[in-house]
C-alpha positions in Angstrom: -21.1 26.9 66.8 -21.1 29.6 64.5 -19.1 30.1 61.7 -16.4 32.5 61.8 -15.5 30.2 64.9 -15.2 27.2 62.5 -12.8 29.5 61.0 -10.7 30.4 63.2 -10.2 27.1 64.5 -9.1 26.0 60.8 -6.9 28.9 60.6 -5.6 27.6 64.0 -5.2 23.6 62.9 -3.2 24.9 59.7 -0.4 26.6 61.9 0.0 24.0 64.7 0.1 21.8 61.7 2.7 23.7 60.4 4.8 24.3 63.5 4.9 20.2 63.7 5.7 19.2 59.8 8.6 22.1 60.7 9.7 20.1 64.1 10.2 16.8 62.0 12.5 18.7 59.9 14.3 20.1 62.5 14.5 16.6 64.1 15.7 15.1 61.0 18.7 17.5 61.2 19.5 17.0 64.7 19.3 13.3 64.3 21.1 13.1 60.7 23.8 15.7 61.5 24.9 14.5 65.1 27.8 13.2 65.1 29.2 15.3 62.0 31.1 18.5 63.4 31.7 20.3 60.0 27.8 20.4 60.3 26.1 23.0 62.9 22.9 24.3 63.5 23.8 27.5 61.6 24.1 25.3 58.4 21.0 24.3 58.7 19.5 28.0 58.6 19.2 27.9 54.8 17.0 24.9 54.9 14.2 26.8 57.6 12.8 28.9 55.1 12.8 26.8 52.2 10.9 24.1 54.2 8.3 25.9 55.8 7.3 27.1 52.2 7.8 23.5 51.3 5.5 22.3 54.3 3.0 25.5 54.2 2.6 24.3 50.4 1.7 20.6 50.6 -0.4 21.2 54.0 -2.5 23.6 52.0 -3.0 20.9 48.9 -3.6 18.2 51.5 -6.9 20.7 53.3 -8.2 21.8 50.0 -10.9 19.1 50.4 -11.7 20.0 54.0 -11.8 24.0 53.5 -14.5 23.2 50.9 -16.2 21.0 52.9 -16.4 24.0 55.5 -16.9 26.5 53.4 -20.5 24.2 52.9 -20.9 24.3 56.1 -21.7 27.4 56.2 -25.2 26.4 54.6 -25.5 22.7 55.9 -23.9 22.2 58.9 -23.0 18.7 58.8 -20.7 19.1 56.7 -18.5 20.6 59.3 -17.8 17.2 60.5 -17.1 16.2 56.9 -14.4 18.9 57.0 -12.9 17.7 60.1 -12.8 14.4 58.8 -11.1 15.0 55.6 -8.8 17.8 57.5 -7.5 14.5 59.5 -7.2 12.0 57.0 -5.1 14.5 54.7 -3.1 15.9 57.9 -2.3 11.9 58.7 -1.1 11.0 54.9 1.6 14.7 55.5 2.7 13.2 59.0 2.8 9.4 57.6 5.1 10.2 54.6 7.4 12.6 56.7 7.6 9.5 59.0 8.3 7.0 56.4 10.9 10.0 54.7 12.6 9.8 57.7 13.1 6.0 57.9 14.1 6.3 53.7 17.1 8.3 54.4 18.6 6.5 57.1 18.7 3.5 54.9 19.3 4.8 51.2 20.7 8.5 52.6 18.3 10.7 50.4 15.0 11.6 50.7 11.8 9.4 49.1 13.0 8.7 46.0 12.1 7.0 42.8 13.6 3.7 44.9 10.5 3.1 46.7 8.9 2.0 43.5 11.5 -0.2 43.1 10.8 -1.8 46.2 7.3 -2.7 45.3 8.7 -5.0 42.7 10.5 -7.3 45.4 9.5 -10.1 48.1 6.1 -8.1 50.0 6.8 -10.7 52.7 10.5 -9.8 53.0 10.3 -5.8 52.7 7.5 -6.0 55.9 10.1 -8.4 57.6 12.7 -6.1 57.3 10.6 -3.1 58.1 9.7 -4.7 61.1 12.7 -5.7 62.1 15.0 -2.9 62.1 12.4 0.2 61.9 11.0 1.1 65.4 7.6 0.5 64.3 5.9 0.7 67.4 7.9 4.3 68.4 6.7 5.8 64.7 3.1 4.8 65.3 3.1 6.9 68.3 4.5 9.8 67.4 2.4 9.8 64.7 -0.8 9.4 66.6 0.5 12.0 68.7 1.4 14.5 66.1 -2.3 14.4 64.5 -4.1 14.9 67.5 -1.9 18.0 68.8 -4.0 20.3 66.6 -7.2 18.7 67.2 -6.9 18.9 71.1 -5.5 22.5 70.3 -8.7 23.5 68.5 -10.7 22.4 70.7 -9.9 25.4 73.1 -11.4 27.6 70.8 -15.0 28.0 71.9 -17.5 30.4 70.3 -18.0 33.6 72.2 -21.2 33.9 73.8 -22.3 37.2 72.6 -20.7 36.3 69.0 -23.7 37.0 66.2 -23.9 34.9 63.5 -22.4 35.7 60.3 -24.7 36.5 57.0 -23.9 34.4 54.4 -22.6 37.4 52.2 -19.7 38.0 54.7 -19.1 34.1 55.1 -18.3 34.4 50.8 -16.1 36.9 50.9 -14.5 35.8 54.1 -14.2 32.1 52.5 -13.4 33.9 49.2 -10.2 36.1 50.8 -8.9 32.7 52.4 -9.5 30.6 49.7 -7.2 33.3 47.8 -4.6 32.8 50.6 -4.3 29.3 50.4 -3.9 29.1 46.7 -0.9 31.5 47.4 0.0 29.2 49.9 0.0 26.3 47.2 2.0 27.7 44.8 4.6 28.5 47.5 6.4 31.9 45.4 4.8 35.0 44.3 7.6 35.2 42.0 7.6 34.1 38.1 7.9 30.5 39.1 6.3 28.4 41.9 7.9 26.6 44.5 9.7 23.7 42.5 12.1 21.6 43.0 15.4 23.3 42.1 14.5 25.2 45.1 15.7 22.7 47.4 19.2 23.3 46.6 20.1 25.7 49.4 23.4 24.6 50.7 26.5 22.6 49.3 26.1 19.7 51.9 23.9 17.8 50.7 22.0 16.5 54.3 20.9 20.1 54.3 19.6 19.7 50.9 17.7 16.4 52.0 16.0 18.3 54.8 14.1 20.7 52.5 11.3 18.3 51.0 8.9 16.5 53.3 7.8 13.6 52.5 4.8 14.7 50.4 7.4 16.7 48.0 9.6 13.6 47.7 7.2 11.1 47.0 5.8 13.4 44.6 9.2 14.4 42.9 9.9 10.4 42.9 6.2 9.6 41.3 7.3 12.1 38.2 11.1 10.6 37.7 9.1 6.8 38.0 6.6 7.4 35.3 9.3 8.9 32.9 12.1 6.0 33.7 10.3 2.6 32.4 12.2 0.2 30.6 11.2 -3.0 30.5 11.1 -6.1 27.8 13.0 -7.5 25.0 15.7 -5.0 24.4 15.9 -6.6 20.7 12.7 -4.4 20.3 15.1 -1.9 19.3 16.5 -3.9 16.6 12.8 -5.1 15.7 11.7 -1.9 15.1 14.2 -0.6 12.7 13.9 -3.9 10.8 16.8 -5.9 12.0 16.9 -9.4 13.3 19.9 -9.3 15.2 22.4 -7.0 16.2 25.1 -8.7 13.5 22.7 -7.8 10.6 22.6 -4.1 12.0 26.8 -3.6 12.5 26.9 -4.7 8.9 25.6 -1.7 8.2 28.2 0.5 9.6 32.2 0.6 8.7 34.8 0.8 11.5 37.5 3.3 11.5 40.5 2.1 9.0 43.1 3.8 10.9 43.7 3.7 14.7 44.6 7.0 15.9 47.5 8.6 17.6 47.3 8.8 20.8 48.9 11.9 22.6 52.2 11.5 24.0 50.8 13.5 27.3 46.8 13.7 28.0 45.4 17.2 27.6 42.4 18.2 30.1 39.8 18.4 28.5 36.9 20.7 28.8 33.2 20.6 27.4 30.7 23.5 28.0 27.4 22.9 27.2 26.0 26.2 27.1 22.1 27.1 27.7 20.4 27.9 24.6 23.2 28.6 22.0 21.4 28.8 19.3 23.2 28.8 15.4 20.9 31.1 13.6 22.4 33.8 17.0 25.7 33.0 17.0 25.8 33.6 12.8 23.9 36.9 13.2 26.9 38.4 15.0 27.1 41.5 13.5 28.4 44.4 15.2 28.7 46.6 12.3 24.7 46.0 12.4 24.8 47.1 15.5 24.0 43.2 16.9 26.9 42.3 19.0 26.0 38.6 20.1 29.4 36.8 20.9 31.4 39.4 22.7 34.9 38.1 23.8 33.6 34.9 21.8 34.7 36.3 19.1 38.4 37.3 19.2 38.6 33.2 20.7 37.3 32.2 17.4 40.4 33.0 15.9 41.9 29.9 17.3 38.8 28.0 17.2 37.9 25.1 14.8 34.1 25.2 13.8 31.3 23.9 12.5 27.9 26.6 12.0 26.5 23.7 10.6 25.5 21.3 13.5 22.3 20.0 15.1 21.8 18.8 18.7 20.8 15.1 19.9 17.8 16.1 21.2 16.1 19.4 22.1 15.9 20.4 25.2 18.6 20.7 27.9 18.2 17.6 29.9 17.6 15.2 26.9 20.2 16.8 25.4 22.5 16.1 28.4 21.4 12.7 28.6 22.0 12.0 25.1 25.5 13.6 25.2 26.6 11.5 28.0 24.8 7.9 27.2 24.2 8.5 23.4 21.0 7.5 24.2 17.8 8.2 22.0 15.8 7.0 25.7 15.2 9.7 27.9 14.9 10.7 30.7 16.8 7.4 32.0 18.7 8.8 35.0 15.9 10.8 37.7 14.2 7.6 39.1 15.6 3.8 39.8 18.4 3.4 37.2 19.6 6.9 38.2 20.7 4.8 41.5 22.3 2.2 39.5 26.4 2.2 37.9 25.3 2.6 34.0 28.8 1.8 32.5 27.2 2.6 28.9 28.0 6.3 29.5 30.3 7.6 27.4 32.3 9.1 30.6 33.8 6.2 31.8 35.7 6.1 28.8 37.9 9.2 30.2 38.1 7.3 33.4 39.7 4.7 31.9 42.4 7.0 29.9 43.0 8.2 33.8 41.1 11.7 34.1 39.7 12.8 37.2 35.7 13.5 35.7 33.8 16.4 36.7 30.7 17.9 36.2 30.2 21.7 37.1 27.2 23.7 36.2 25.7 27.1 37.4 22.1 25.0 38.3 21.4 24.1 41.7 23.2 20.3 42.3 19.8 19.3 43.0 18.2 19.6 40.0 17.2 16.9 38.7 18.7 15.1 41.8 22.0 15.3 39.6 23.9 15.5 42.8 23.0 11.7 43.8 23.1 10.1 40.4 25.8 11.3 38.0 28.5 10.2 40.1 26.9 6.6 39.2 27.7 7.8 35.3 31.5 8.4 35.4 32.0 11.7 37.7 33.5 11.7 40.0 32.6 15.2 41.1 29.3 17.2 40.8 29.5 20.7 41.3 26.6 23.5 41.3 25.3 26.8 42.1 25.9 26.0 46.3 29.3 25.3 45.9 30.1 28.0 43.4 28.6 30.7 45.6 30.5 29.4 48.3 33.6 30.3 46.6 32.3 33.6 45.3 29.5 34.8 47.7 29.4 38.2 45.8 27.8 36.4 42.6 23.9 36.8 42.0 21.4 33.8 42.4 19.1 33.7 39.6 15.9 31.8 39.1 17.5 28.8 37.2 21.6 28.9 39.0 24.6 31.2 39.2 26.0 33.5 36.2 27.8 32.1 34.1 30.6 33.9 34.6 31.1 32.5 37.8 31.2 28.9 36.3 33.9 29.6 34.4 36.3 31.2 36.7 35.3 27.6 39.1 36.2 26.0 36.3 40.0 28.0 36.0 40.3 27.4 39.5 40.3 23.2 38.6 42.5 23.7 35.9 44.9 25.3 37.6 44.9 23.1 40.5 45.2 20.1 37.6 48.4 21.8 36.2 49.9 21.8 39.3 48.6 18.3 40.2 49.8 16.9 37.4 46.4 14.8 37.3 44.6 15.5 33.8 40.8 16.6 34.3 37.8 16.0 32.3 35.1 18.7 33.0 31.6 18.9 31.7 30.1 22.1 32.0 26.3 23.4 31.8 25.1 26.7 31.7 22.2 28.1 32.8 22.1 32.1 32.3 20.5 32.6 29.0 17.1 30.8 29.8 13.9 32.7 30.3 13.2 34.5 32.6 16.1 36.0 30.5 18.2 39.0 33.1 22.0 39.8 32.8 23.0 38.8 36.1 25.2 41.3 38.4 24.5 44.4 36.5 27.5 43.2 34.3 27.3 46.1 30.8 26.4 44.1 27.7 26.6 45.5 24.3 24.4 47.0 21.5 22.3 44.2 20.0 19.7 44.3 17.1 16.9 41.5 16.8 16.4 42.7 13.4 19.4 41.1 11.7 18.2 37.4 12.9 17.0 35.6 9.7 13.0 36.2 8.5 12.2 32.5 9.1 12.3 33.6 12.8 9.0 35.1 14.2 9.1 38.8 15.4 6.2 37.5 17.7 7.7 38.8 21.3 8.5 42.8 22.0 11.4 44.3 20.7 12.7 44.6 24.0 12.3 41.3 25.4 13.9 39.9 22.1 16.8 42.3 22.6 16.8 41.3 26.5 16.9 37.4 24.8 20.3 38.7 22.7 21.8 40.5 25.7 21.7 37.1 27.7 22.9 35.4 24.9 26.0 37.8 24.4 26.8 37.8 28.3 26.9 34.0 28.2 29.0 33.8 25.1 31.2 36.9 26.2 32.2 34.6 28.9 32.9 31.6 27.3 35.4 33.6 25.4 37.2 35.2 27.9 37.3 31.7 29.6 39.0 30.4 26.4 41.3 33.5 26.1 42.0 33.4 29.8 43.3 29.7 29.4 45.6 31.0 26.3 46.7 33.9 28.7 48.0 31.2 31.4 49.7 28.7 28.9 47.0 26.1 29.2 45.1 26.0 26.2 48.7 24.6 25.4 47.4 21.2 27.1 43.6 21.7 27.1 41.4 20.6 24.4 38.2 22.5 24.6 35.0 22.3 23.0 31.3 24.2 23.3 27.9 23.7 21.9 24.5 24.9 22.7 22.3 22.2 24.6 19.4 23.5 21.9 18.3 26.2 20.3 17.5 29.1 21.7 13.7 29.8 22.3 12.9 31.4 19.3 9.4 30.7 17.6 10.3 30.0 13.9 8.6 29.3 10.3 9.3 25.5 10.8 8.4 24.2 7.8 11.5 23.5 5.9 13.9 25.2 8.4 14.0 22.4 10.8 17.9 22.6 10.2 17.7 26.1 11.8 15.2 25.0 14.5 17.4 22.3 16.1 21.0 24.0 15.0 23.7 25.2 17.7 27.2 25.7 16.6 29.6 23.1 17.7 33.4 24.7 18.1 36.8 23.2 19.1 39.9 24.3 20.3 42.7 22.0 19.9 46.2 22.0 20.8 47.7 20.3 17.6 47.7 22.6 14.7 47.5 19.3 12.4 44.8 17.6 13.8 43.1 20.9 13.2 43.9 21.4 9.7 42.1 17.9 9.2 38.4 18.9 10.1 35.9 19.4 7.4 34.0 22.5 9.1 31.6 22.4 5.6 30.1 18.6 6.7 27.1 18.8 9.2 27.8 17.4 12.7 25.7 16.3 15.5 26.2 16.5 19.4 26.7 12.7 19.1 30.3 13.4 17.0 31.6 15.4 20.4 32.4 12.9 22.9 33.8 10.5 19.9 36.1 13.4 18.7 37.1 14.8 22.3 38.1 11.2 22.9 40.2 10.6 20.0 42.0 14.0 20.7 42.7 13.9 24.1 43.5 9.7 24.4 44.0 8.2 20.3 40.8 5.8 21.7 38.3 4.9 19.8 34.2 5.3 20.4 32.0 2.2 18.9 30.8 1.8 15.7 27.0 2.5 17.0 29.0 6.0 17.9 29.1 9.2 16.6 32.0 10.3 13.9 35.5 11.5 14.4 35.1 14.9 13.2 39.4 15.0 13.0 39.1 11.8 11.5 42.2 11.1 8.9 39.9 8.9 7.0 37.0 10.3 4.7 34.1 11.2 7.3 30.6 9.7 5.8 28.0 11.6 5.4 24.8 12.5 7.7 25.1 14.1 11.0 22.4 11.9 13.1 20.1 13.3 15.4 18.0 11.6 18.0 15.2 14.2 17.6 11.5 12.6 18.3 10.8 13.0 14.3 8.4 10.4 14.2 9.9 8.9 17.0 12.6 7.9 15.5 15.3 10.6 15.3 16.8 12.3 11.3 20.5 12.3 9.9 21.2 15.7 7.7 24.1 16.1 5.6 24.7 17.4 2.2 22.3 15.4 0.5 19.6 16.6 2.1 17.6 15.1 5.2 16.5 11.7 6.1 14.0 11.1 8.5 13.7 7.5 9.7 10.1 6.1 9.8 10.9 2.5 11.4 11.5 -0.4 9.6 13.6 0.4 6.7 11.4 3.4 5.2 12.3 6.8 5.2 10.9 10.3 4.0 13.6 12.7 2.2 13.8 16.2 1.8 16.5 17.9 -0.5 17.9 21.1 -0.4 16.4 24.2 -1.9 19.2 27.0 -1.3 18.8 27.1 2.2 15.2 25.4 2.7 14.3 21.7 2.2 11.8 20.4 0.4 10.0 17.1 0.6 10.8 14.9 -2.2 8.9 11.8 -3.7 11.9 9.8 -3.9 15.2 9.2 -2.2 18.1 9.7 -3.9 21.6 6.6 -3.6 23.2 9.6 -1.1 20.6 9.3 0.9 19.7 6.0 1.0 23.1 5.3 2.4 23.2 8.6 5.1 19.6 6.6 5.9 21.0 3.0 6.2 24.2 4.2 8.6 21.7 6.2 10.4 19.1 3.2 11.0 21.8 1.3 12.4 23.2 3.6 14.4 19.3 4.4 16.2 19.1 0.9 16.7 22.1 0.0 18.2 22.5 3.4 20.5 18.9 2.3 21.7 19.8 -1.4 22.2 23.1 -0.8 24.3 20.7 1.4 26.5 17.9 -0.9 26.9 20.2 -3.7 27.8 22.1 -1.9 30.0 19.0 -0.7 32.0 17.5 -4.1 32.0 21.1 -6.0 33.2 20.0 -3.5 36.1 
């Protein structure tokens, strides 16, 4: 046989291949979605595309070995049975783990998830019972058998033509060369700035379409990543251990609770909390337009209103540990994508609103698949998740970026709850996440942005990227701000900033490259602001004390309910009693997280050791000794590290 015929027929076995990894997913619709008449075929539509790039991608990565194997051919021929060896073992593994998807969802309704790790931790005996007993086994196996050999019996039609030369080996290379070239396209599934990934698989707001776009290879895999990062296991008094505590008394001594109880309101204000993509401090304080750097837009005339505090650092830095840590307080992360993501974790600081009554919803301009957020925050208090499907829904004109929808559509979502709360009478808790000022940074829907000027950002930040993507960073930045603000001034507009307590923070900094070294105030800081409906509450914040992400959810609470957040909490930062010192931060500084504060900054080394810097004007310096301030901003923030990271751990482990 000669080669280009060995070719063709591996061209051939990669599309019948394809055709039949395409057929499962249609049959997983049809079977899923019968019964269901708000589901039609035309739903499905959005999933076709998706999942033939899906397939196309892990059938490439699953012949790699064989292609090679027949590109050797080419110069030994037994190798060509090598190739059709490995072609069918890796065909088998695609077809095996679409089979055994399709069994997962009919029993846990999602696709392979982090779950099937858990399962190898019970009975062996039991789990093969079971399988056994209520899979039809026997009716897998054979349409597995028959699916692999379809394209083998298929390539065997192909028969070399008689008069067909063979090929020189210089035209098999650059034949195998231009395919090979193919197939890594192929792999990465996009010729776009990202590969295929899995926010992709967000292409509809039912969520069965959703769970047709990954086979089974792209679910194991996606499963495999959120297992390895979700471990928690042993004593959860290793938290106390490590920070040199012998029990969880010895550690509460440590901290004060609140003298006073405060008010509660006499009726409960919605509340709203916008975490917004990126909002960096060292930005939102270079808002100058007289400089020509216009970074805030509408933001600015909200401000007026606004309580805030420029001096603030987030819990940790990057969005979803910083979501993760806002919601659970938790210096663990990420804790929510594999096994205890399936699990009610009623350490979450959410439940605390459902309690006081709220309805709880999370909206966000990301796909509700990302990080399978759809299936596991309503497990953390909401009782909604909403994302980029459902908002598009609603407003089909808005542009689809690479990481969501425009922010600007998030925000009119979000009026739309809030009105429909006002005439409910039902008070609403909303968490919101941005997601339009991220790289690849683009203003979406051609909205006009206004004048900005890298050049007034502070010198400790590098001038490393062009002047026009660092412009293009500001513009992003000023679009998602400008519409934060008119959300605000659109609430005062209607009368319900009357009842709504508000507040917005970045998730991180924004991704500028800085001078680190004594600036790590200004390479974790993100503004932290608050509107609030009583004008005496307001009057009692301290905006010149650092805060932290972890005072939010204490002080939204205390606003919108007079409750009360744990001791191992954040701070009340509208607290009538004197606030202490040290804004903590879980931040991986030695693994152990910082508190900053007027003193200086304390990192915490384990144990009871720490290394202190003090301030220098606006730089800290490393000092040989720790001054009495901030020993104690050190001691409250041990015990708070401690105890944050014990309530997790024993919470996961109860699970």
């Amino acid at each position: 046989m000669v080669w280009q015929t060995k070719v063709k027929k591996a061209c051939l076995f990669f599309l019948i291949g394809l055709v039949i990894l395409s057929l499962y997913r249609f049959v997983f619709f049809i079977f899923y979605s019968s019964g269901n008449p708000n589901i039609t075929l035309i739903d499905f539509l959005p999933a076709v595309w998706t999942g033939i790039r899906v397939d196309a991608k892990w059938l490439g990565l699953a012949l790699i070995p064989a292609w090679l194997a027949l590109i050797l051919s080419c110069w030994i021929r037994s190798f060509y049975i090598i190739s059709c060896i490995l072609a069918g073992i890796g065909y088998f593994l695609l077809i095996l783990l679409d089979a055994g998807n399709f069994g997962f969802y009919g029993f846990y309704k999602t696709p392979i998830s982090a779950l099937v790790y858990g399962l190898l931790q019970d009975d062996t005996k039991a789990i093969i019972e079971t399988i056994w007993e209520d899979w039809p086994v026997v009716s897998y196996l054979i349409v597995i058998l028959v699916s692999v050999a379809i394209p083998f019996l298929c390539c065997r039609m192909v028969k070399s033509p008689k008069t067909c030369p063979p090929m020189g080996r210089g035209k098999a290379f650059v034949l195998g060369l231009c395919i090979t070239l193919v197939l890594a396209i192929i792999v990465r599934g996009s010729l776009t700035k990202f590969p295929l990934r899995q926010e992709d698989f967000s292409v509809s707001k039912i969520s069965l379409i959703n769970s047709c776009v990954p086979n089974g290879a792209a679910a194991l895999y996606e499963a495999t990543k959120a297992w390895k990062n979700t471990q928690i296991a042993g004593d959860p008094n290793q938290a106390l251990h490590k920070f040199g505590y012998t029990s969880r008394e010895e550690a509460e001594k440590k901290l004060t609770p609140a003298s006073k109880e405060p008010v509660a309101p006499s009726d409960k204000p919605n509340v709203v909390f916008a975490v917004m993509e990126s909002m960096s401090a060292d930005i939102f304080l270079s808002h100058n337009p007289s400089k020509g750097n216009n970074t805030l837009g509408s933001l600015e005339e909200a401000l007026s209103s606004a309580v805030v505090f420029k001096r603030a650092v987030s819990i940790m830095n990057g969005t979803f540990p910083s979501l993760e840590g806002l919601i659970f307080d938790t210096p663990i992360t990420p804790i929510s994508q594999g096994i205890y993501g399936r699990n009610k974790l009623t350490f979450s600081q959410i439940f605390d609103f459902k309690k006081a009554g709220y309805k709880t919803i999370f909206l966000t301009g990301s796909p509700e698949s990302w990080r399978q957020i759809n299936e596991t925050f309503r497990n953390f208090g909401f009782d909604e998740v909403i994302g980029s499907a459902a908002i598009s829904d609603k407003f089909p004109e808005a542009e689809l970026g690479p990481w969501g929808i425009g922010d600007k559509w998030m925000f009119k979502y979000a009026e739309d709850i809030l009105d429909k709360a006002e005439k409910d009478k039902q008070p609403v808790f909303i968490m919101m996440l941005s997601t339009t000022n991220h790289p690849p940074f683009k203003v979406p829907d051609n909205e006009t942005v206004q004048g900005t000027n890298f050049s007034v950002l502070p010198n400790y930040i590098k001038r490393d990227s062009s002047e026009e993507q660092n412009n293009l960073l500001l513009q992003t930045y000023q679009y998602a701000a400008d519409n934060l603000g008119k959300f605000v001034l659109n609430l005062d507009k209607n009368g319900w900033l009357k009842n709504t307590v508000v507040a917005a923070t970045g998730d991180h900094n924004a991704r500028l490259k800085y001078i680190v070294e004594g600036n790590w105030h200004h390479v974790y800081g993100v503004p932290i602001i608050f509107w609030i409906p009583n004008a005496g509450t307001r009057q009692l914040a301290n905006t010149d004390k650092w805060a932290s992400h972890r005072d939010i959810i204490p002080t939204l609470l205390s606003a919108a309910t007079g409750a009360k957040s744990g001791i191992s909490k954040g701070r009340n930062l509208f607290a009538k009693e004197k606030i202490p010192d040290g804004a903590v931060s879980f931040i991986s500084w030695d693994n152990n997280g910082f508190t900053i504060g007027d003193a200086g900054l304390v990192t915490l080394k384990g144990g009871n050791s720490y290394d202190c810097y003090k301030w220098h004007g606006d730089t800290l310096q490393r000092s040989d000794s720790c001054t009495n301030e901030q020993i104690e901003m050190g001691e409250i923030a041990r015990a708070q590290r401690a105890l944050s990271e014990l309530i997790v751990r024993e919470g996961l482990i109860a699970k």
